[in-house]
C-alpha positions as CSV (number, residue, x, y, z in Angstrom):
1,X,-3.7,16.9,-54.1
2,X,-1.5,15.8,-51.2
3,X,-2.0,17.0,-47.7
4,X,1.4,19.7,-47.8
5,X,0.3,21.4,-51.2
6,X,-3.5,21.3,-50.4
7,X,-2.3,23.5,-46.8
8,X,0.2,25.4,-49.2
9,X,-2.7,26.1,-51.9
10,X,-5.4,27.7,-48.8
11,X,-2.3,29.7,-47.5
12,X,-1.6,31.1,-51.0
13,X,-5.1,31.8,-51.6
14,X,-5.7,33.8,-48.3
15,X,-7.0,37.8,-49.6
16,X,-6.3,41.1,-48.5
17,X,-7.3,42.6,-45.3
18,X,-10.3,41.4,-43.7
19,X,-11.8,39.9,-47.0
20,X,-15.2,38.9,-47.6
21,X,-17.8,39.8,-45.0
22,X,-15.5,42.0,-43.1
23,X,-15.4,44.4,-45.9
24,X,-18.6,46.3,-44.6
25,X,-19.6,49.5,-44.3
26,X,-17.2,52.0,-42.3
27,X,-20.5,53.2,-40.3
28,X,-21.3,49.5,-39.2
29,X,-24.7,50.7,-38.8
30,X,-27.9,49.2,-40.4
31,X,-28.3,49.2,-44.1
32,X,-31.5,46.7,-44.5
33,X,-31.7,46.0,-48.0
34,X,-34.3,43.9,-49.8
35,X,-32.3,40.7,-50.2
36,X,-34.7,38.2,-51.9
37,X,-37.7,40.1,-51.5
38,X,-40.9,39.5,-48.8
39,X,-41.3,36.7,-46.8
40,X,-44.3,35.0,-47.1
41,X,-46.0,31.5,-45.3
42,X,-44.4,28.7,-46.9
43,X,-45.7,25.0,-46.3
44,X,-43.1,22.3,-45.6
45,X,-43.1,19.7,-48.3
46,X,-42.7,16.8,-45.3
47,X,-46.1,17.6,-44.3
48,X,-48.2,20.9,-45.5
49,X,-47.5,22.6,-41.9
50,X,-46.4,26.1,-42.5
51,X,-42.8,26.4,-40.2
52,X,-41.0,29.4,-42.0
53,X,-41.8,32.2,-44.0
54,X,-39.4,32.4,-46.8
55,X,-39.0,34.8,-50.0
56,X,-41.0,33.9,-53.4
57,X,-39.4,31.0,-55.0
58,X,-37.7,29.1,-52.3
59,X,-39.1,26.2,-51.3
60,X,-37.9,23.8,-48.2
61,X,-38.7,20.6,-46.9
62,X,-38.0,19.3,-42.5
63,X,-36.7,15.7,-41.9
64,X,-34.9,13.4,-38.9
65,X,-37.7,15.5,-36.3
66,X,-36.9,14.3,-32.6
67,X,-38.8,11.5,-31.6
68,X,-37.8,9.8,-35.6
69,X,-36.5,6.7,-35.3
70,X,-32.5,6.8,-37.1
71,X,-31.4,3.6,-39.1
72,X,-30.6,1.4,-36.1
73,X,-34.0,2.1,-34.8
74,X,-33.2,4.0,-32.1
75,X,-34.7,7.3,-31.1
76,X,-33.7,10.7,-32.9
77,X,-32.9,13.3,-30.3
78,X,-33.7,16.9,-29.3
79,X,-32.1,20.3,-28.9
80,X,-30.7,20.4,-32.6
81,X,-28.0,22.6,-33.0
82,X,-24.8,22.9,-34.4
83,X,-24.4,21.3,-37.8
84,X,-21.9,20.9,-40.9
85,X,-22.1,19.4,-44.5
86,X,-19.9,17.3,-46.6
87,X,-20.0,15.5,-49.9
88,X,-21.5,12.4,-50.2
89,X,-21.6,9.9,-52.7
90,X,-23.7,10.1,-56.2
91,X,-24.7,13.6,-55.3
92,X,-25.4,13.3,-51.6
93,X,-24.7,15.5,-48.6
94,X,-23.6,13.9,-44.9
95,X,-24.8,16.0,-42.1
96,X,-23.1,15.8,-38.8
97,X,-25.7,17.5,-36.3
98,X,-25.2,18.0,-32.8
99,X,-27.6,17.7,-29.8
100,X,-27.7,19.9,-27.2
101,X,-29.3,18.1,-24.3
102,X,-28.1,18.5,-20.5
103,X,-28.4,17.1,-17.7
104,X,-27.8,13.6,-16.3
105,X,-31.2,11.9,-18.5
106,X,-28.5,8.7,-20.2
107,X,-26.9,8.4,-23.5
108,X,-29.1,8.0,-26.6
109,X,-28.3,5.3,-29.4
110,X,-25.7,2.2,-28.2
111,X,-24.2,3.0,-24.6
112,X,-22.0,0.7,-24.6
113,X,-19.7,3.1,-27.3
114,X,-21.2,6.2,-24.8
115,X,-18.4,8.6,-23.3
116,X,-20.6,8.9,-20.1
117,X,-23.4,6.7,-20.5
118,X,-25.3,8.9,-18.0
119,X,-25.2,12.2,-20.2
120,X,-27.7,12.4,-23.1
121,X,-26.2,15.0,-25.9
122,X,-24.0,13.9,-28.5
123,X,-23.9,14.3,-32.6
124,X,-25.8,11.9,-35.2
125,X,-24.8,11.5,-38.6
126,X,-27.3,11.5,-41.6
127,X,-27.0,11.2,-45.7
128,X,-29.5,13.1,-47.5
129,X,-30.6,14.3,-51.1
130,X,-30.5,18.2,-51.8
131,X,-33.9,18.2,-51.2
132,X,-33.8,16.9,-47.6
133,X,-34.6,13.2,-48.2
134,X,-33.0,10.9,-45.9
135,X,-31.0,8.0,-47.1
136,X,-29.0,6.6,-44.0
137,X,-29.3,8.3,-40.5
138,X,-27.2,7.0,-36.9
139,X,-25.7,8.2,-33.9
140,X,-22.0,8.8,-34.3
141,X,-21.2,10.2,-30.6
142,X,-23.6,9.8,-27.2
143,X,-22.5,10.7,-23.8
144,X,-21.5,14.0,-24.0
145,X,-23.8,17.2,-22.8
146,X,-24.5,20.4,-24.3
147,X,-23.3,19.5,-27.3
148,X,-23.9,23.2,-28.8
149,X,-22.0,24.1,-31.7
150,X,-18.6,23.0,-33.5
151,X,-16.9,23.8,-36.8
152,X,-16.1,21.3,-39.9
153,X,-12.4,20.4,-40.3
154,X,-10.4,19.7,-43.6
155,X,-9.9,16.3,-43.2
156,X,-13.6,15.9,-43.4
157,X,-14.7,15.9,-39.8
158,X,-17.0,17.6,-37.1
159,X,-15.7,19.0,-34.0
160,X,-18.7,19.4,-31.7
161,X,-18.4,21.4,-28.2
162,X,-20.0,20.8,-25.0
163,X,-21.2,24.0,-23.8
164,X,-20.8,23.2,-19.9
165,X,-18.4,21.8,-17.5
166,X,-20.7,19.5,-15.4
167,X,-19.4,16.2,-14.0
168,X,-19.1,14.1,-10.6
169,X,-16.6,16.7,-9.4
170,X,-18.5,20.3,-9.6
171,X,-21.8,21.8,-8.3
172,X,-25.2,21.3,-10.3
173,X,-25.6,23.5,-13.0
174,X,-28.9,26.1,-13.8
175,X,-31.0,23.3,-15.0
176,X,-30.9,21.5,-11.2
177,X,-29.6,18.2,-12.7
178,X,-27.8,16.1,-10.1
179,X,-24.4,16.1,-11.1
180,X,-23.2,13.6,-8.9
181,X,-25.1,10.7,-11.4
182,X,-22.5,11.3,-14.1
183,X,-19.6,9.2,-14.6
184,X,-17.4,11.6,-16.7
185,X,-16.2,15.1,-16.8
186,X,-17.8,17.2,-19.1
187,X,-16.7,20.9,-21.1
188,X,-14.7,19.6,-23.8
189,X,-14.7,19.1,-27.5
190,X,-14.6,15.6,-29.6
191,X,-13.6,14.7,-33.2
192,X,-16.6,13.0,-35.2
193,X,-15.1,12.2,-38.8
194,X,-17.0,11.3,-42.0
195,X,-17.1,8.1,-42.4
196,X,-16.6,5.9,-39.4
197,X,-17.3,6.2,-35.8
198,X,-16.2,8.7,-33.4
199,X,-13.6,7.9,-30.7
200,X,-15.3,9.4,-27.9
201,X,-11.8,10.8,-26.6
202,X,-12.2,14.2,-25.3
203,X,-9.3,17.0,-26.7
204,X,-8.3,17.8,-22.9
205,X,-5.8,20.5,-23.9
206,X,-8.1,22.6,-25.6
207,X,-9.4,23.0,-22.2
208,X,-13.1,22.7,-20.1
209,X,-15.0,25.6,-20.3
210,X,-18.1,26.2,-22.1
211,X,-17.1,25.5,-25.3
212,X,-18.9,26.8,-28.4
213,X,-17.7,26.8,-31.4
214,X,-14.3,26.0,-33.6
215,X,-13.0,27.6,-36.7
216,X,-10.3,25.8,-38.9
217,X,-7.3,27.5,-40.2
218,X,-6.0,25.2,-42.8
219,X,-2.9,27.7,-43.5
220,X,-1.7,27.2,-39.8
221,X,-3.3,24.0,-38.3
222,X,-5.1,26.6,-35.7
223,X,-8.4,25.8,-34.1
224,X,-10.2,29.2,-32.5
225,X,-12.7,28.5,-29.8
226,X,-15.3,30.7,-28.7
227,X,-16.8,30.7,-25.2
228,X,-20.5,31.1,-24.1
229,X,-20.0,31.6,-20.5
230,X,-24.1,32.6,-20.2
231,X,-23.6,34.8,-16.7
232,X,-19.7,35.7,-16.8
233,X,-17.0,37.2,-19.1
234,X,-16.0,35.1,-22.2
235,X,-13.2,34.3,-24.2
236,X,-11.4,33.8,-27.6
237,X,-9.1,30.9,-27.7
238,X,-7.0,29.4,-30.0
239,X,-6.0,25.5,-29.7
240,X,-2.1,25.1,-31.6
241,X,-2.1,21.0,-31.5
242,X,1.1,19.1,-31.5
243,X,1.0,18.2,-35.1
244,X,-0.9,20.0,-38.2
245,X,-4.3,17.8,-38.1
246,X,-4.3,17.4,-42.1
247,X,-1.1,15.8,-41.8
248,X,-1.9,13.6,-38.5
249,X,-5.1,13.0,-40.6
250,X,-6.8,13.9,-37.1
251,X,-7.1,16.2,-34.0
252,X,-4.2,15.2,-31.6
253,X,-4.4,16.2,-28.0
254,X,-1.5,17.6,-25.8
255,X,-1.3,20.9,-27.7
256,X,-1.3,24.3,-26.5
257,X,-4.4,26.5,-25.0
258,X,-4.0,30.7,-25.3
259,X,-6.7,33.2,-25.1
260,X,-6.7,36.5,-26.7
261,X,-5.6,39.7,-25.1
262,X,-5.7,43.5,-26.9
263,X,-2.1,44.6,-26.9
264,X,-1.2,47.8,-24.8
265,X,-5.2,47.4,-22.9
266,X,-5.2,44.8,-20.4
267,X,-8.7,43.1,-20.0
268,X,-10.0,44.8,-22.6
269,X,-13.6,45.1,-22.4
270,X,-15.4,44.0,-26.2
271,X,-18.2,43.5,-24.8
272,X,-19.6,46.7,-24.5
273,X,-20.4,49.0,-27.6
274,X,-17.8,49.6,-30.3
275,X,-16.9,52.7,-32.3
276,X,-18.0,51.2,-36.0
277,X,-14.8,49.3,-37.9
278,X,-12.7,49.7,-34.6
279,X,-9.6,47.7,-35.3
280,X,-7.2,46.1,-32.4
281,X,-4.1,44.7,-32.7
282,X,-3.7,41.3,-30.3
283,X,-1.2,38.8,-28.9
284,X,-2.0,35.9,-27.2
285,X,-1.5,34.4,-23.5
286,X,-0.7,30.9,-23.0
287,X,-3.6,28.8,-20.9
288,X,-1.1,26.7,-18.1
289,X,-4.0,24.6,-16.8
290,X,-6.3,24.2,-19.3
291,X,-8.4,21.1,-17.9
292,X,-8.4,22.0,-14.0
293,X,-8.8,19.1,-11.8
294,X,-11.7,20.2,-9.3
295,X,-11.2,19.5,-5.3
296,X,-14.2,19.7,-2.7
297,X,-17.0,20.0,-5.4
298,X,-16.7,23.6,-6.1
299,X,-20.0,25.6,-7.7
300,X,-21.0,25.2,-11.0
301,X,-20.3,29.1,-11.3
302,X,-17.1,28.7,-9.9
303,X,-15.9,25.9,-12.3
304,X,-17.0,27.6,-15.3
305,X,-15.0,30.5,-14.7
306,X,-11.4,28.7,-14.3
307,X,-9.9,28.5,-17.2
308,X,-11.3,31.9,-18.2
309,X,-10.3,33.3,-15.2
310,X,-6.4,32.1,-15.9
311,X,-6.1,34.0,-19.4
312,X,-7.9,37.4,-18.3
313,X,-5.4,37.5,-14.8
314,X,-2.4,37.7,-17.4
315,X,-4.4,40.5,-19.6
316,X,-7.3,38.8,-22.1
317,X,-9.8,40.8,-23.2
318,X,-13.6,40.2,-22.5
319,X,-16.1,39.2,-24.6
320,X,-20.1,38.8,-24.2
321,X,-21.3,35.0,-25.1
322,X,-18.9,34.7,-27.9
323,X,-21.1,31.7,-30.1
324,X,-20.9,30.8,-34.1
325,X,-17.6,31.5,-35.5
326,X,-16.6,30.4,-39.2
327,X,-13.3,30.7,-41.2
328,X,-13.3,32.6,-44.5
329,X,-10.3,34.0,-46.8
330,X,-8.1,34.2,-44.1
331,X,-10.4,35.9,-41.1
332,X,-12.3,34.0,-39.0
333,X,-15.9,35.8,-38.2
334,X,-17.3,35.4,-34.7
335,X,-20.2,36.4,-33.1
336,X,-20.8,38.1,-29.9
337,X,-24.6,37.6,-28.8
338,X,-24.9,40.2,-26.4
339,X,-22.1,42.4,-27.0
340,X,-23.0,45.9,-27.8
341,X,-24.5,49.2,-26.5
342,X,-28.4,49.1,-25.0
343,X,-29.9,50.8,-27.8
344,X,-32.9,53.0,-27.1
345,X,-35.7,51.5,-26.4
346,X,-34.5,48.0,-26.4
347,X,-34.2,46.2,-23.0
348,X,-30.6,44.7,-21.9
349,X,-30.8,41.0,-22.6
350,X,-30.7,39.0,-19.5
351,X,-26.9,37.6,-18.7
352,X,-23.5,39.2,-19.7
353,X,-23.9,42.0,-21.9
354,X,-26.2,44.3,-22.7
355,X,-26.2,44.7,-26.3
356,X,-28.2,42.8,-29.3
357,X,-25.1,41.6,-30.7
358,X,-21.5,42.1,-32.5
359,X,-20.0,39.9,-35.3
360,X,-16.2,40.0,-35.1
361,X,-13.3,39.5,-38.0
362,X,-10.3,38.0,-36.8
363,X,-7.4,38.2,-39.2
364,X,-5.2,34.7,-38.1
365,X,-2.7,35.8,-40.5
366,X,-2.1,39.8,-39.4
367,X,-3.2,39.3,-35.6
368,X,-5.7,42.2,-36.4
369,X,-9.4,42.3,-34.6
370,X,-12.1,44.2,-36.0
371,X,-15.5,44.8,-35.8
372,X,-17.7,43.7,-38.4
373,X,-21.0,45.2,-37.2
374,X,-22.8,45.8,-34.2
375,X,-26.8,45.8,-34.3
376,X,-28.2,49.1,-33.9
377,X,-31.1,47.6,-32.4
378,X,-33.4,44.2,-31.7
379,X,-35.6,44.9,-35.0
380,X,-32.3,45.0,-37.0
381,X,-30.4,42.3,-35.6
382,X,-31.6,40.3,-32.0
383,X,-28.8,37.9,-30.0
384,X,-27.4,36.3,-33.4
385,X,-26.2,32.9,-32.7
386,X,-24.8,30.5,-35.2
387,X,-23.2,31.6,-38.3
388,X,-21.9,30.3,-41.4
389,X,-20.7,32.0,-45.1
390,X,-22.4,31.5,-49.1
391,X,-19.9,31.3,-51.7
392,X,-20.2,35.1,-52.1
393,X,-18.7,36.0,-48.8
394,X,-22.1,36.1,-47.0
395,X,-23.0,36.0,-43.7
396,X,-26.0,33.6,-42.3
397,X,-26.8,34.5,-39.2
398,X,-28.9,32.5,-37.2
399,X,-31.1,34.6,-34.3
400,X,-32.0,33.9,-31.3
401,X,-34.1,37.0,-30.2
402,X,-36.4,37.5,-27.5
403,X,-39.0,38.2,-30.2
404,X,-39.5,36.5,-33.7
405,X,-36.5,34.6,-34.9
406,X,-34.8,35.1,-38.3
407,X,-32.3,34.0,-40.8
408,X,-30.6,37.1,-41.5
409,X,-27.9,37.9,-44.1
410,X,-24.7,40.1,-43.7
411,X,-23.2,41.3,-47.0
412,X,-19.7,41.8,-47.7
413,X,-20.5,45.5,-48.0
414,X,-22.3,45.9,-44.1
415,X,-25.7,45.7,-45.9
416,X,-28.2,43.3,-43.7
417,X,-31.2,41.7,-44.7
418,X,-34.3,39.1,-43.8
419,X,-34.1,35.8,-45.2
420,X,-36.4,33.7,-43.6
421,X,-38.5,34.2,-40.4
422,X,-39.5,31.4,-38.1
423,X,-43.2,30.6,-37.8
424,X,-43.7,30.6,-33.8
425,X,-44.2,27.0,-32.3
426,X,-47.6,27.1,-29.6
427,X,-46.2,26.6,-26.5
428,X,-42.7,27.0,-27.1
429,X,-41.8,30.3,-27.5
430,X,-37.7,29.3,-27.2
431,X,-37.5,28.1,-30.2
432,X,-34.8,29.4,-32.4
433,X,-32.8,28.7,-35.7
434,X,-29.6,27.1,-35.4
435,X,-26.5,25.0,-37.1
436,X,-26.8,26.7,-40.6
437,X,-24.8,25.4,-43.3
438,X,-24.4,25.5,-47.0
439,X,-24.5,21.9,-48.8
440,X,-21.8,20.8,-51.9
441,X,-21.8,23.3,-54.8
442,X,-24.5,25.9,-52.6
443,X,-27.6,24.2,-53.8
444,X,-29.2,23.7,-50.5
445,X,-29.3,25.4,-47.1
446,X,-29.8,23.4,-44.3
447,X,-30.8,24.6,-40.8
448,X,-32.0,23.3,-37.8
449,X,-35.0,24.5,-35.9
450,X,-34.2,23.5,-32.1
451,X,-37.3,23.4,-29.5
452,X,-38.7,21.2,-27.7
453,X,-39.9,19.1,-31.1
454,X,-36.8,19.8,-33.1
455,X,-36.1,19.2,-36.6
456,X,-33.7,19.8,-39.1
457,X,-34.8,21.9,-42.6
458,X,-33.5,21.7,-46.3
459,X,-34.1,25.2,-48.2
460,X,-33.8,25.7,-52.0
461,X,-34.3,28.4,-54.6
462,X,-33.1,31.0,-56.7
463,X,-29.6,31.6,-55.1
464,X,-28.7,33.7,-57.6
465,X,-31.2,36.5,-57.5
466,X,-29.8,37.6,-54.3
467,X,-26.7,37.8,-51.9
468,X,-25.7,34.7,-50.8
């Protein structure tokens, strides 16, 4: 299939009003439902250690830990997050993971092909079996920071996001890195494509902020952004680049930046709690500077607020930490970690928002918002993070609670359910899941655990007995 008919066959194939996942309940309260049964203490088949507890039947196995050595030789590492899958050959998936590491601590893998040699997050690429066997493992982009989520593309590539907007030219951030050591700007999000080796360019016009995640329309040539702005309001953007991507064969820069506004409310506030399947109609507000040049060094907290700051002074609404966001049938599904009431008993989470999260549908091809669900309370749903979608219309959504950390599921019909539960790490009790993604044909979920000893994970079993 040529490039025209293959973005003519998604556009003809998009569904009916919020399809899929947003089809829940009208309540958009808690339905928990059994799923795929109890979760019991499963070992990993890498090494006997018991890491998650999973349902009857599925099995899992953890490869490419930090501190592995990749095919080059050089040193896997940390802070795994964001992740996609593609087909590989004879049966093989290729993973391209990101790393979310900060702060000026120098590029891993070659540094000569480092965007900022100084900075030390960036992606690596791996081929692996179903069952989480590694074949061929590399860098494919250093130099970057905070390299937190991203979002596959149709023309087989990963878009990875640097969740900060450090550099020479702006304040240290929370972590007390010196700033001044780097040699780039930072906040921006790169192409890494299948298959050979990432350019390193930054996409400039879909602006520095603290990027999280992208979702693909294929119908429109759209890219929507979500911003994790940890202490301050966050946006919904959408990137319109200069030429449809599956046509340029790749993600041109000099396109157009807007942010999304609630029509007839200006600075709408989403954060807070919803009524359940409230429904907005939107518009959009162009971005006029979308990669501010900094004079005089201003504040970290400062910096990180310009470009958001631009798009709510002409109307756009507010979010809470806007993080995973995937496309499906039409709507893309994004998540709002601490949007939501403070429900009783729970404690308000520290940073913007006081709620234990909100997952929102955003219809690309009506201009309609609506929320999916928002979590009654922390032993329902706690800070979800990452997200991606099973062949059914599924939601995996990856927490990142205060308390124990699940995998939870999101049925098209509102009902929400335990997957798998982390097995707490001594000594680290930030660990979280994160970068969930289905491989080819839905045999294999992989997921990355990131902490201090991060790893990725390859689960299997009897999809069918259940949801996703």
């Amino acid at each position: 299939m040529d490039r025209r008919r293959f973005i003519s066959a998604v556009a003809a194939g998009v569904a009916g009003p919020f399809a899929g996942v947003a089809c829940v309940s009208r309540r958009g309260r808690a339905r928990p439902v059994p799923g795929y049964g109890p979760l019991r203490p499963a070992r990993d088949l890498r090494d006997g250690e018991v890491r998650l507890h999973l349902p009857e039947g599925f099995r899992y196995r953890s490869f490419s830990a930090a501190g592995d050595r990749f095919g080059d030789g050089s040193t896997v590492p940390g802070r795994h997050d964001g992740m996609a899958a593609f087909n590989g050959p004879e049966g093989s998936t290729i993973l391209i993971r990101n790393h979310e590491v900060n702060g000026p601590v120098g590029a891993f893998g070659d540094r000569k092909r480092a965007y900022d040699p100084m900075a030390g997050g960036g992606t690596s690429t791996l081929r692996v079996t179903r069952h989480g066997e590694v074949i061929e493992s590399a860098p494919s982009l250093s130099g970057t920071m905070m390299n937190c989520s991203g979002g596959p593309m149709a023309w087989r590539a990963w878009v990875t996001c640097e969740e900060t907007v450090n550099g020479p030219d702006v304040g240290d951030d929370f972590s007390g890195g010196d700033n001044s050591k780097l040699t780039r700007r930072h906040g921006y999000i790169f192409e890494v494509p299948v298959g050979r080796p990432a350019s390193a360019r930054p996409i400039r016009a879909a602006g520095r902020f603290a990027h999280e995640s992208v979702a693909f329309d294929p119908a429109t040539g759209a890219l929507y952004l979500t911003e994790d702005n940890f202490g301050f309001p966050s946006g919904f953007y959408r990137y319109l680049p200069p030429k449809h991507p599956v046509l340029a064969g790749r993600l041109l820069d000099g396109g157009r930046l807007q942010m999304l506004a609630v029509k007839g409310a200006k600075n709408k506030d989403l954060s807070a709690g919803q009524e359940p399947g409230a429904t907005y109609e939107t518009a959009w507000v162009d971005i006029d500077d979308p990669d501010p040049e900094f004079r005089g060094r201003p504040s970290n907290d400062e910096a990180v607020q310009a470009v958001g700051r631009q798009g709510r002074e002409q109307g756009a609404a507010v979010f809470s930490r806007l993080e995973g966001a995937v496309f499906h049938n039409g709507t893309v599904y994004f998540v709002s970690t601490q949007g939501g009431a403070t429900a009783p008993g729970d404690e308000p989470p520290d940073g913007f928002g006081d709620g234990r999260g909100q997952v929102w549908g955003y219809e690309t091809w009506s201009g309609r918002l609506r929320l999916v669900y928002e979590s009654p309370r922390s032993a329902v749903l706690d800070l979800p993070d990452n997200v991606t979608v099973s062949r059914r219309g599924t939601l995996v959504l990856c927490e990142d609670g205060d308390g124990a950390n699940y995998l939870r599921g999101l049925t098209r019909s509102g009902e929400i359910f335990d997957f798998c539960r982390l097995e707490p790490i001594e000594g680290d009790p930030g660990a979280e899941f994160a970068g969930s993604t289905f491989g080819p044909g839905g045999h294999t979920l992989f997921v990355n655990i990131q902490a201090r000893q991060g790893r990725s994970l390859a689960i299997w079993g009897p999809w069918e007995r259940g949801p996703f």
